[in-house]
FIGU-230852 format. One record per residue (C-alpha): residue number from 1; x negated, y negated, z. Coordinates in steps of 0.05 Angstrom, whole numbers, padded with zeros to 5 digits, always signed. Example, Ala and Ser with C-alpha at 12.3 -4.5 7.8 and 13.67 -1.06 7.14 Angstrom:
BEGIN
<pt resi="1" X="-00246" Y="+00090" Z="+00156"/>
<pt resi="2" X="-00273" Y="+00021" Z="+00143"/>
END
This chain:
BEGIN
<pt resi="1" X="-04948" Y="-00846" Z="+02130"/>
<pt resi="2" X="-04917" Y="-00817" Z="+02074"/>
<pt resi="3" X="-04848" Y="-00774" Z="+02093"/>
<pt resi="4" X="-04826" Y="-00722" Z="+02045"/>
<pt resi="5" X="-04747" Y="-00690" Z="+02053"/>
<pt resi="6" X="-04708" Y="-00649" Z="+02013"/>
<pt resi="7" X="-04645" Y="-00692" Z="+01981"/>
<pt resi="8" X="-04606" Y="-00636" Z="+01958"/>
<pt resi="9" X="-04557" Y="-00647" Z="+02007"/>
<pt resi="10" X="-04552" Y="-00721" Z="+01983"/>
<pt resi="11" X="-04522" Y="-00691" Z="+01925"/>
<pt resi="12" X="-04440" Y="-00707" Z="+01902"/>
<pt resi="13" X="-04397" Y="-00725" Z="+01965"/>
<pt resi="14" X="-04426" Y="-00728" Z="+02037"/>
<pt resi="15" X="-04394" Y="-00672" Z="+02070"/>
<pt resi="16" X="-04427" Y="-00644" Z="+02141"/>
<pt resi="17" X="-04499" Y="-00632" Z="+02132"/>
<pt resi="18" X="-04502" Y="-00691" Z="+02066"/>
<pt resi="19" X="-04469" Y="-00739" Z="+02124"/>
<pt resi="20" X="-04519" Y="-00723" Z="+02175"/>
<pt resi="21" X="-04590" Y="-00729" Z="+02123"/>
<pt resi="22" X="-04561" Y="-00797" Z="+02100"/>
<pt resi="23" X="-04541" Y="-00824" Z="+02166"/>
<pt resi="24" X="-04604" Y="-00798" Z="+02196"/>
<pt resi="25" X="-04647" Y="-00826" Z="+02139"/>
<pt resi="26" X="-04611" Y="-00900" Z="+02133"/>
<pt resi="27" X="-04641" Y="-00901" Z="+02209"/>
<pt resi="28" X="-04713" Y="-00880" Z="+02194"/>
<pt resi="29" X="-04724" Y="-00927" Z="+02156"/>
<pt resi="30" X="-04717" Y="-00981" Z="+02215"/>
<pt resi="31" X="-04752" Y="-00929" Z="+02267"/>
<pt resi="32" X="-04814" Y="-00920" Z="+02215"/>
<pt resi="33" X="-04829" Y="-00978" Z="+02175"/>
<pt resi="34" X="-04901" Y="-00957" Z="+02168"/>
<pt resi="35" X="-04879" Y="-00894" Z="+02124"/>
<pt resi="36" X="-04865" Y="-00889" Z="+02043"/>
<pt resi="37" X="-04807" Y="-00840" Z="+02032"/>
<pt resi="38" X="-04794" Y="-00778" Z="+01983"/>
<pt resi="39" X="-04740" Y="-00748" Z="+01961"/>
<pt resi="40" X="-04729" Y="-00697" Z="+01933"/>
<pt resi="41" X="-04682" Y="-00667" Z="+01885"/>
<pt resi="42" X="-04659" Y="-00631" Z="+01821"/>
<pt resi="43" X="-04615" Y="-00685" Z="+01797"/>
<pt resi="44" X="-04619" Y="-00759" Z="+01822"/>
<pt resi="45" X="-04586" Y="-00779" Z="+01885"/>
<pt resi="46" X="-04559" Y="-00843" Z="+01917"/>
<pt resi="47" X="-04622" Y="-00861" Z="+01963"/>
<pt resi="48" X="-04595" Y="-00875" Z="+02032"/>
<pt resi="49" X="-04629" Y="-00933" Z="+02035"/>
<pt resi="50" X="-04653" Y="-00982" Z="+01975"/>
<pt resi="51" X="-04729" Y="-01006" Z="+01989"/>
<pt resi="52" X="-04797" Y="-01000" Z="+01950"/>
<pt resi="53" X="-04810" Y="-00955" Z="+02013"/>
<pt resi="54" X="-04771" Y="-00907" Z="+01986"/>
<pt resi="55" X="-04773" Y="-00864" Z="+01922"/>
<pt resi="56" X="-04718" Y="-00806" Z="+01884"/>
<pt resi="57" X="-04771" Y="-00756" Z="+01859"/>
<pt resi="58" X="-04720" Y="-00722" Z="+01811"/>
<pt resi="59" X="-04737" Y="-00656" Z="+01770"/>
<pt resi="60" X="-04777" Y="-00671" Z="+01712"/>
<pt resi="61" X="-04759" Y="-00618" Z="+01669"/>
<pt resi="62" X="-04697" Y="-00607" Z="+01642"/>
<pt resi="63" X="-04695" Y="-00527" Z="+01636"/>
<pt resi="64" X="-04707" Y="-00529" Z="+01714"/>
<pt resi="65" X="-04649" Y="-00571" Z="+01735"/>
<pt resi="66" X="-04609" Y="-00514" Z="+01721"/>
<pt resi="67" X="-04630" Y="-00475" Z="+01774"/>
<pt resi="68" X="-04605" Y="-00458" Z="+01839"/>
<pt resi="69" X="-04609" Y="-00513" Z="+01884"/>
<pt resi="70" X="-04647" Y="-00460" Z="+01934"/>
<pt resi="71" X="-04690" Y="-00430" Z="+01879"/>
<pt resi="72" X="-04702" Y="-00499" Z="+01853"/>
<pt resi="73" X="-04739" Y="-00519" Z="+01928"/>
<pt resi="74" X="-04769" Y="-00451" Z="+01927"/>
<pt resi="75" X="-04804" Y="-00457" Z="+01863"/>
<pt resi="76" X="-04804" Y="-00526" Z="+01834"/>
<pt resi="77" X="-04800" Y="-00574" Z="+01895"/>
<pt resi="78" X="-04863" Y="-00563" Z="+01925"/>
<pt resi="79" X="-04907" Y="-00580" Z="+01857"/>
<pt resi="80" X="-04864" Y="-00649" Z="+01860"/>
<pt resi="81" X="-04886" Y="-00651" Z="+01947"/>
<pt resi="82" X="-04967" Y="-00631" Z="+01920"/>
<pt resi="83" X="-04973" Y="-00692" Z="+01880"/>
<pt resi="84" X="-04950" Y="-00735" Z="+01930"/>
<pt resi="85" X="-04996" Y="-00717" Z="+01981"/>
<pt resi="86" X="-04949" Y="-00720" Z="+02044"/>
<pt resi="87" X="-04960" Y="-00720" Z="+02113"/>
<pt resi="88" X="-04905" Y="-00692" Z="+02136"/>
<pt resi="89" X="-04845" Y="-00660" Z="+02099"/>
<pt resi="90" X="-04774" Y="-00665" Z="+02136"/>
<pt resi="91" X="-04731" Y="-00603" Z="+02124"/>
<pt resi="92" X="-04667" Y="-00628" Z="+02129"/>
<pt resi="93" X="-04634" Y="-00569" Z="+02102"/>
<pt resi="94" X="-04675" Y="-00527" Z="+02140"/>
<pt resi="95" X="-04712" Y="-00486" Z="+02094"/>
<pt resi="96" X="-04783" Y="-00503" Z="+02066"/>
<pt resi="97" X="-04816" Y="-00502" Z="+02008"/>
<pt resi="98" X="-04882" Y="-00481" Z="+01986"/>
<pt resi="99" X="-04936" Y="-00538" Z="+02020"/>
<pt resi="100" X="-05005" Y="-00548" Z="+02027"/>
<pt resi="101" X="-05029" Y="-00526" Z="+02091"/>
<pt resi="102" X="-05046" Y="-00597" Z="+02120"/>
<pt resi="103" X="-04975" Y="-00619" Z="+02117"/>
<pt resi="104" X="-04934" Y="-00623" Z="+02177"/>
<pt resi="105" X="-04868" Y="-00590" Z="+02170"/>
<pt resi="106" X="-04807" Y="-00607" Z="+02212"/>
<pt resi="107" X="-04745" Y="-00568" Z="+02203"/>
<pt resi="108" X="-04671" Y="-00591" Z="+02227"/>
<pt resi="109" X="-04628" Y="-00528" Z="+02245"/>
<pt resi="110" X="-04550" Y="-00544" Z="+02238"/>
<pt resi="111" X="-04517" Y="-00467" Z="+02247"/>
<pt resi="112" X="-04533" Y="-00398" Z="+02240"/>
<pt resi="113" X="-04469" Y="-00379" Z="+02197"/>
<pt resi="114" X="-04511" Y="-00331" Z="+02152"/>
<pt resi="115" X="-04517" Y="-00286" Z="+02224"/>
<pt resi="116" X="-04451" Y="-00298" Z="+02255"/>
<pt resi="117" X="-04396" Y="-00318" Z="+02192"/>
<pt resi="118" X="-04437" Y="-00278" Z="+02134"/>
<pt resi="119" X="-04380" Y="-00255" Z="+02103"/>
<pt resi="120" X="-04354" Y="-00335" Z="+02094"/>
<pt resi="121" X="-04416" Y="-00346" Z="+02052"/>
<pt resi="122" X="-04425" Y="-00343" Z="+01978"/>
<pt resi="123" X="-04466" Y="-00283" Z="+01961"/>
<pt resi="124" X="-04529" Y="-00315" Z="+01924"/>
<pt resi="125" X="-04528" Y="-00363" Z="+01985"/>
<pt resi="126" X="-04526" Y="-00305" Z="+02035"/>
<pt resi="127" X="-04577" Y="-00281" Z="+02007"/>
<pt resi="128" X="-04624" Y="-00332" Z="+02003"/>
<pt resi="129" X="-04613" Y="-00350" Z="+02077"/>
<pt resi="130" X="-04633" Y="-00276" Z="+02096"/>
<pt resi="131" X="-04685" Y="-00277" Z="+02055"/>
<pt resi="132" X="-04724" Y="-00342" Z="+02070"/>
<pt resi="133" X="-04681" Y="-00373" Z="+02134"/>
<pt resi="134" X="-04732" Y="-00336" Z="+02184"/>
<pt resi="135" X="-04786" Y="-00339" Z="+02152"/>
<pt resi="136" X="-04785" Y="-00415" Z="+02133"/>
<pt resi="137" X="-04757" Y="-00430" Z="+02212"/>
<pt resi="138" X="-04822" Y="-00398" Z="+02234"/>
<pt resi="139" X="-04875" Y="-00436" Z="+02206"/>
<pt resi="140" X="-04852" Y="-00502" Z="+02222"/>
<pt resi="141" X="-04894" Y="-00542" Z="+02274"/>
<pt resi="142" X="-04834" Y="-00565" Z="+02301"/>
<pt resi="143" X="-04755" Y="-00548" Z="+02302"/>
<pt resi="144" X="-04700" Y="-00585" Z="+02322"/>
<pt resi="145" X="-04620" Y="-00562" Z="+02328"/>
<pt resi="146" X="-04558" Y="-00602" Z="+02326"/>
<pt resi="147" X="-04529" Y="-00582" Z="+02384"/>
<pt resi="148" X="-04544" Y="-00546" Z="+02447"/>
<pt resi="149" X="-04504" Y="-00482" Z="+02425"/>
<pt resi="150" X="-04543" Y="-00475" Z="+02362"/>
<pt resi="151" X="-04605" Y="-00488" Z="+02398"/>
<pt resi="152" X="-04595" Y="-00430" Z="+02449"/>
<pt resi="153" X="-04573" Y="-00375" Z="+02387"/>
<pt resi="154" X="-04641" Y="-00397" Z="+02348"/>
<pt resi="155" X="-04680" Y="-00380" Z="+02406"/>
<pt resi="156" X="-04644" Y="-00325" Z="+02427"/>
<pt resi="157" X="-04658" Y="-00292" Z="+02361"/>
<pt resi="158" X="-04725" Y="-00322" Z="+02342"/>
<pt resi="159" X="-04753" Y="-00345" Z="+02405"/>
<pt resi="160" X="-04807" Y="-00394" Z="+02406"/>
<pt resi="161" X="-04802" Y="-00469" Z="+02428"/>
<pt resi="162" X="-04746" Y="-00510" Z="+02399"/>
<pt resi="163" X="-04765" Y="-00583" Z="+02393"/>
<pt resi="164" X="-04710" Y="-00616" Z="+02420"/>
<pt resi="165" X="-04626" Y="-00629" Z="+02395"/>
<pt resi="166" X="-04611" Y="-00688" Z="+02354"/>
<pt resi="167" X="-04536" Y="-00682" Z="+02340"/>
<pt resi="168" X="-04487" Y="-00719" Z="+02294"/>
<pt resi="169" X="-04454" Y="-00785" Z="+02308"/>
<pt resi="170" X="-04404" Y="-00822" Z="+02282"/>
<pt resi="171" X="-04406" Y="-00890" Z="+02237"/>
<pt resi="172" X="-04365" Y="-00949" Z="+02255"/>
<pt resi="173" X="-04307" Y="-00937" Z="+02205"/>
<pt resi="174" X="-04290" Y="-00889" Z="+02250"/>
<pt resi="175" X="-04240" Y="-00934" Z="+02303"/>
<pt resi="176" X="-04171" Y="-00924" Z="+02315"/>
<pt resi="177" X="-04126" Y="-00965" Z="+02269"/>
<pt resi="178" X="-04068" Y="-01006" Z="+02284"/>
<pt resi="179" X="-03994" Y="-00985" Z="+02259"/>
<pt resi="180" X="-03994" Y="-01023" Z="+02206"/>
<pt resi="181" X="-04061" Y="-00994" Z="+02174"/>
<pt resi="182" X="-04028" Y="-00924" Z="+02189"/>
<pt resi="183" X="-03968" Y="-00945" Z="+02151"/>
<pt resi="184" X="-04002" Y="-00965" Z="+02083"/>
<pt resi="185" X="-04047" Y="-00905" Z="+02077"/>
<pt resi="186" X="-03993" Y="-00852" Z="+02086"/>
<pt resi="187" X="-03946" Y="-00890" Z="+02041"/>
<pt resi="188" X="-04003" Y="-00888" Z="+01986"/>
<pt resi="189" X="-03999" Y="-00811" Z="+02002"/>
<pt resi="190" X="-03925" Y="-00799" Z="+02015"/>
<pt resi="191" X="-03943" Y="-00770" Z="+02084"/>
<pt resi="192" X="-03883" Y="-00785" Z="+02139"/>
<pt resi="193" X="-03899" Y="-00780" Z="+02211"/>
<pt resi="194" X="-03900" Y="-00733" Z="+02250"/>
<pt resi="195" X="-03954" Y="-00698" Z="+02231"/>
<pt resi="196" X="-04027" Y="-00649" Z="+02242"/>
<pt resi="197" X="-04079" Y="-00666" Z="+02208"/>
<pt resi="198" X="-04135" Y="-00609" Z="+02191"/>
<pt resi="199" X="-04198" Y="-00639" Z="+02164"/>
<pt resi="200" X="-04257" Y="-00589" Z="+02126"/>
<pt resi="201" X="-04279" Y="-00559" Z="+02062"/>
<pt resi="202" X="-04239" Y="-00499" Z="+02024"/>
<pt resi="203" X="-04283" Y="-00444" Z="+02045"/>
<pt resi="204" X="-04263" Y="-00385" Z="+02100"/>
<pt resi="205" X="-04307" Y="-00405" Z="+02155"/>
<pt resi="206" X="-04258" Y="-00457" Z="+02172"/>
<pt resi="207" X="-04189" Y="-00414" Z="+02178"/>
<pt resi="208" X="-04144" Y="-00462" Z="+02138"/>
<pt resi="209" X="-04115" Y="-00408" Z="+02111"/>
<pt resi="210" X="-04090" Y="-00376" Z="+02181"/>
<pt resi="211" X="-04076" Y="-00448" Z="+02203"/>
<pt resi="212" X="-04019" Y="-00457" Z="+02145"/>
<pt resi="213" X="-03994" Y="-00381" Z="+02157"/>
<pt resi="214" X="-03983" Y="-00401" Z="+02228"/>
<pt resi="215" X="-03953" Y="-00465" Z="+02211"/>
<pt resi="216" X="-03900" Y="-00439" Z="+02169"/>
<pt resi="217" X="-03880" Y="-00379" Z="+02204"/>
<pt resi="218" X="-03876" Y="-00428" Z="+02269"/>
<pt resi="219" X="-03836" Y="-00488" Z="+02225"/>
<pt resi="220" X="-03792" Y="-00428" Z="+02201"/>
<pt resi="221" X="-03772" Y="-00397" Z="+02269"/>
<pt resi="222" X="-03750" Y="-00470" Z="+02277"/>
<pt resi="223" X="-03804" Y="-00495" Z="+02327"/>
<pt resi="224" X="-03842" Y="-00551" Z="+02285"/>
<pt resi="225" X="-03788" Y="-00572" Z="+02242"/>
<pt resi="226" X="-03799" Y="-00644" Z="+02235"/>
<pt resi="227" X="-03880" Y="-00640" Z="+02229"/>
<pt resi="228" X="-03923" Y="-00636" Z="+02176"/>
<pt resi="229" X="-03989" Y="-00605" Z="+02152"/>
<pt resi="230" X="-04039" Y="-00649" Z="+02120"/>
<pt resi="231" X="-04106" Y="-00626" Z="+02087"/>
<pt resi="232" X="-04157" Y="-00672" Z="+02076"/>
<pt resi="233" X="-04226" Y="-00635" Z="+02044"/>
<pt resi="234" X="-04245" Y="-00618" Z="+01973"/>
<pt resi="235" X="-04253" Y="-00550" Z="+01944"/>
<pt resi="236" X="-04298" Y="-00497" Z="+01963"/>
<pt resi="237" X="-04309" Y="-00422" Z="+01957"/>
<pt resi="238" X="-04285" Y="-00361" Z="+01968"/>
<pt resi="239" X="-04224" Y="-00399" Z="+01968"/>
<pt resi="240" X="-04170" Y="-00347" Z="+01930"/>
<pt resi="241" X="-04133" Y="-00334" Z="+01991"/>
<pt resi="242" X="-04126" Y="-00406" Z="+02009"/>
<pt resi="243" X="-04100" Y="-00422" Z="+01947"/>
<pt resi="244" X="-04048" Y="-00370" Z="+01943"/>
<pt resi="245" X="-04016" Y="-00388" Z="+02013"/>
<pt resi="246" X="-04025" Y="-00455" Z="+01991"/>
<pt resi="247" X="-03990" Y="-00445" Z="+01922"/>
<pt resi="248" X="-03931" Y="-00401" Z="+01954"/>
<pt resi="249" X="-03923" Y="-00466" Z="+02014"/>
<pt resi="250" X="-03921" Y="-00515" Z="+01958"/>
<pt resi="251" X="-03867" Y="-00477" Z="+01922"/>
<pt resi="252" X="-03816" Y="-00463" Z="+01973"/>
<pt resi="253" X="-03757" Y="-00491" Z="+01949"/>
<pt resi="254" X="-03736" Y="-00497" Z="+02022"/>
<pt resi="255" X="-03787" Y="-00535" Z="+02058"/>
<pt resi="256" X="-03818" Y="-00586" Z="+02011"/>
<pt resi="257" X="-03873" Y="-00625" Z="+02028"/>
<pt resi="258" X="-03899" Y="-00594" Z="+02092"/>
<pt resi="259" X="-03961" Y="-00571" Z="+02073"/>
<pt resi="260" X="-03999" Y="-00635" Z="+02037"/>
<pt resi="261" X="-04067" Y="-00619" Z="+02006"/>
<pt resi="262" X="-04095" Y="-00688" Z="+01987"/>
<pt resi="263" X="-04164" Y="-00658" Z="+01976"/>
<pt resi="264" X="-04239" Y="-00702" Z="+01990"/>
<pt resi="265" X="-04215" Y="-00758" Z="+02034"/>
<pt resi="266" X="-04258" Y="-00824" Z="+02043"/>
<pt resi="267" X="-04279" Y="-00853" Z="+02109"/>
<pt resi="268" X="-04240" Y="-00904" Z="+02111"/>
<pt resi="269" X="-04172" Y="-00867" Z="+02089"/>
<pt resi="270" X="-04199" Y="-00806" Z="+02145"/>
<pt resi="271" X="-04204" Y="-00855" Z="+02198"/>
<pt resi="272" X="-04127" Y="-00876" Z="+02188"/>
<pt resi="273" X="-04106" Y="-00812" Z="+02181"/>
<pt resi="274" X="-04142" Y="-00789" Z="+02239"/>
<pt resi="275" X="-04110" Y="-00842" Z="+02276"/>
<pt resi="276" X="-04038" Y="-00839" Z="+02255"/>
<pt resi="277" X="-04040" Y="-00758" Z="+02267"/>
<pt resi="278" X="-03998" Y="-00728" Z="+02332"/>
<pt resi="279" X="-04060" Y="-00681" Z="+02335"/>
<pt resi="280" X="-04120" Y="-00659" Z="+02295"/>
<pt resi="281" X="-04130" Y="-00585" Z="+02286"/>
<pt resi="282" X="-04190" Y="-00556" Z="+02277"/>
<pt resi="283" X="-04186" Y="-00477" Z="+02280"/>
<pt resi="284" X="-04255" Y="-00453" Z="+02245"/>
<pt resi="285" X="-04285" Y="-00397" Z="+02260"/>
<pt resi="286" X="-04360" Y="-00417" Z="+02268"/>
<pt resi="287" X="-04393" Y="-00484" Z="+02276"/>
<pt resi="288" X="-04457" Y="-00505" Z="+02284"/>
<pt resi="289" X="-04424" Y="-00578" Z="+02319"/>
<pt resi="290" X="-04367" Y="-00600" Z="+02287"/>
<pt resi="291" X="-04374" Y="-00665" Z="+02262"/>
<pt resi="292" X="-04297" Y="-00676" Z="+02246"/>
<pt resi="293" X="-04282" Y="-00665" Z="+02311"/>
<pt resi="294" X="-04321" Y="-00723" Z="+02341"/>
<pt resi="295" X="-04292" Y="-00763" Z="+02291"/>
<pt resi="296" X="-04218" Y="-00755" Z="+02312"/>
<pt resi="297" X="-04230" Y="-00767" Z="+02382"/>
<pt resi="298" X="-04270" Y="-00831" Z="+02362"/>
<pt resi="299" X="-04198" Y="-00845" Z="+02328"/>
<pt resi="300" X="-04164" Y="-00833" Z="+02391"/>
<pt resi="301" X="-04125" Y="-00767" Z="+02365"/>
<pt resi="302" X="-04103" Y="-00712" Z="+02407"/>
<pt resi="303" X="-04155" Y="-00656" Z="+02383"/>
<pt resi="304" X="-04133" Y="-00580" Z="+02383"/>
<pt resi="305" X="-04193" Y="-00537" Z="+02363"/>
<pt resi="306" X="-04227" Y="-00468" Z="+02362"/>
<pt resi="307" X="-04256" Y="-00452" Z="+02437"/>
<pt resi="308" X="-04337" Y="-00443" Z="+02415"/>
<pt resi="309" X="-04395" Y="-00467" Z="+02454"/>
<pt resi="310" X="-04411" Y="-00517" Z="+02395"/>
<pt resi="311" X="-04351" Y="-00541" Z="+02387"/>
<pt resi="312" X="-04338" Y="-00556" Z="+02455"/>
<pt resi="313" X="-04396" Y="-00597" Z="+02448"/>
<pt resi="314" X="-04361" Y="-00646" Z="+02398"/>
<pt resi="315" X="-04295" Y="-00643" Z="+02438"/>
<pt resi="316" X="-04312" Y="-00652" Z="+02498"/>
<pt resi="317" X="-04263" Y="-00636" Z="+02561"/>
<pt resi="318" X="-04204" Y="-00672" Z="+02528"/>
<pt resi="319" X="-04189" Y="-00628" Z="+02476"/>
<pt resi="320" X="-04150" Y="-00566" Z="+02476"/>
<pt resi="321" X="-04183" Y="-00500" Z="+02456"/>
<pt resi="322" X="-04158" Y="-00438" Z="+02437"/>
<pt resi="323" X="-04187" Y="-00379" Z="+02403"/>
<pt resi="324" X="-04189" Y="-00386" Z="+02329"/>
<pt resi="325" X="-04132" Y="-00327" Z="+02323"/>
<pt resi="326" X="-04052" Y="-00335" Z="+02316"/>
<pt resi="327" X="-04030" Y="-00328" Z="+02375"/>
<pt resi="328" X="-04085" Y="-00383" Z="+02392"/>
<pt resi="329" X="-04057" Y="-00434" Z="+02350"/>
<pt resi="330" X="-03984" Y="-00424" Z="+02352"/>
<pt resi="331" X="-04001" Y="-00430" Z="+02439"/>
<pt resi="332" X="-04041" Y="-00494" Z="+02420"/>
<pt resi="333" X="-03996" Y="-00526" Z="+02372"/>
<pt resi="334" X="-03939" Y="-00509" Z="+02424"/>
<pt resi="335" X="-03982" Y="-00543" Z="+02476"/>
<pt resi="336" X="-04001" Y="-00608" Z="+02423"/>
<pt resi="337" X="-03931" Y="-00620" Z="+02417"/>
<pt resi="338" X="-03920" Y="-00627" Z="+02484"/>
<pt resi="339" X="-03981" Y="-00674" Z="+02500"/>
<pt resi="340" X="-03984" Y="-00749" Z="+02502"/>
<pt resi="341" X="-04045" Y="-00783" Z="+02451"/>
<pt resi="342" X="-04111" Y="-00784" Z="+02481"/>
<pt resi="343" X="-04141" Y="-00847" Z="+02484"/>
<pt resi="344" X="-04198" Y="-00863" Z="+02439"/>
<pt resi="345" X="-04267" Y="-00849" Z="+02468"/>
<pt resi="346" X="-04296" Y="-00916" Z="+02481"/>
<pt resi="347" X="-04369" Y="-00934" Z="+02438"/>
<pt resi="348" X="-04415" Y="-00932" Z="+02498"/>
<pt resi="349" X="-04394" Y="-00852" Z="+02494"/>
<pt resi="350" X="-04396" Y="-00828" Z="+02426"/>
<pt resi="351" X="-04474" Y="-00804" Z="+02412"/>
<pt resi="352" X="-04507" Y="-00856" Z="+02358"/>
<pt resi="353" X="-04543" Y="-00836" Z="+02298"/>
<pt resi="354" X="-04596" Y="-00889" Z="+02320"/>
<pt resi="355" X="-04609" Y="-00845" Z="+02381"/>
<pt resi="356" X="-04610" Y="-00778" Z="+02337"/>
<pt resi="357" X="-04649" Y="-00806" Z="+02295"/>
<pt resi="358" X="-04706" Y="-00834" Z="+02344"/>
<pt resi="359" X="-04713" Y="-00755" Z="+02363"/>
<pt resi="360" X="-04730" Y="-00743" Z="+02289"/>
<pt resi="361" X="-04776" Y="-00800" Z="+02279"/>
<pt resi="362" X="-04816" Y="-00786" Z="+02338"/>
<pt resi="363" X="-04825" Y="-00711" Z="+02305"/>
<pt resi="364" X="-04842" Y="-00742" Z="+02241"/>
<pt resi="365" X="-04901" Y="-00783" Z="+02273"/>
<pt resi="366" X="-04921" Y="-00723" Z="+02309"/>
<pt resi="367" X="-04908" Y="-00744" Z="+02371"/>
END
């Protein structure tokens, strides 16, 4: 069987969707050792897995690498997909690009942001979503969401059958740590306890920027004086705003050091911070699961997050939701302060990307 999927998500650090195709793919290739892997991509990408079985089909031409990365799928990837003569092509950043008609297309869903957040989106992205997210969703034989919230918006809007939900998991580095392990990595970052951790990309969609407002006006009526702020993602977009509270919290004379921006975060650094946190925050304003979420309570952390269907999903019923306004958080980080650490989920509760996974190989082989 030969598997074609579009690697642009593969593409610099593994943030949310990159995190899930890798994960996802390092499985296949146990589930489906019959198939030969594609992958495809402008510019070459770490393969999730090394093997004969699987191949980087990069961009030949040069000119063409400069493209978009969704004007690149929509008008280069699918001569690359022709000359491999696939069976199936794999989605797995949900839109499609131009196949023969005898391939079988499978297309993973992760949110509908470009309908519910639009105004959080860059504006060549926006548009390409309204112009081909439909459209490509449509004419796959088969769809599949990554969670049960996202699942019942895409139907509610498009109707039609939805395959089935295969959502994110978590990878082993993600344990809680021991004191000691919590002591080295916030000494490498000059972080004293206590402290919230907030954990996502610089973009609007996840309200950083109301989070910090909130957190200083709270630490400056003299109700989180001790605590700190600590951001762990790498830049984004539409990120102006976020920069300027950021730059004006940085350079208060009077309260130095409580906002910490440390930027893209390893796993292995994330899953100590996670775990020496008094509470992860996590007060975005659409998700389609959140990952980051899981990930914390995997660490045992006390989670405080938005209250959406999604993200309940990821939080289960020990976290704390509010709505993703300020008078939400300042009631939740009242209410986190107050709270004892929740005790890390145990393994044999925390979905696996083995089991996500099966649901996507069994779709691949047409099953």
């Amino acid at each position: 069987m030969r598997v074609g999927l579009d690697g642009r998500a593969l593409q610099g650090r593994r943030t949310g969707v990159g995190r899930y195709v890798f994960e996802i793919c390092r499985e296949l290739d146990t589930l489906i050792p019959e198939a030969e892997f594609f992958v495809y991509a402008p510019e070459p990408v770490e393969l999730p897995v090394t093997s004969g079985r699987w191949r980087c089909r990069v961009e030949p031409r040069r000119w063409a690498r400069g493209l978009k990365p969704i004007a690149w799928l929509k008008l280069r990837a699918g001569r690359l997909c022709r000359e491999d003569r696939l069976d199936v092509f794999w989605a797995s950043a949900t839109l499609l690009p131009p196949l023969p008609a005898e391939v079988r297309r499978l297309t993973t869903v992760y949110d509908l942001t470009f309908r519910i957040a639009p105004e959080t989106m860059g504006s060549t992205h926006l548009m390409a979503h309204r112009m081909f997210f439909g459209p490509d969703v449509r004419r796959a034989d088969q769809r599949l969401a990554i969670s049960h919230g996202t699942a019942v918006r895409l139907q509610a809007w498009l109707g039609g059958p939805l395959a089935a939900v295969a959502p994110p998991a978590v990878s082993s580095v993600f344990r809680p740590r021991g004191p000691e392990a919590v002591k080295g990595t916030l000494k490498s970052f000059g972080i004293s306890q206590p402290y919230f951790l907030a954990v996502g990309t610089w973009e609007p969609r996840k309200n950083l920027e109301l989070l910090i407002r909130v957190f200083r006006t709270m630490q400056s009526e003299g109700e989180l004086g001790g605590y700190r702020l600590v951001l762990a993602g790498g830049a984004g977009w539409k990120d102006e705003r976020l920069r300027a509270v950021l730059r004006t919290a940085l350079g208060s004379a009077g309260d130095p050091g409580s906002v910490m921006p440390l930027g893209f975060v390893g796993d292995d650094q994330l899953a100590t911070l996670y775990s020496g946190c008094h509470a992860f925050v996590f007060p975005s304003r659409y998700e389609g699961f959140g990952l980051p979420v899981l990930e914390a309570r995997a660490c045992g952390a006390t989670v405080l997050a938005s209250d959406i269907p999604e993200i309940r999903e990821a939080g289960g019923e020990d976290a704390i939701y509010v709505p993703p306004t300020a008078e939400g958080l300042r009631k939740g980080l009242r209410c986190v302060i107050a709270r004892s650490r929740s005790p890390a989920l145990a393994p044999g509760l925390l979905p696996t990307w083995q089991g996500s996974a099966a649901i996507v190989a069994s779709y691949l082989r047409g099953i």
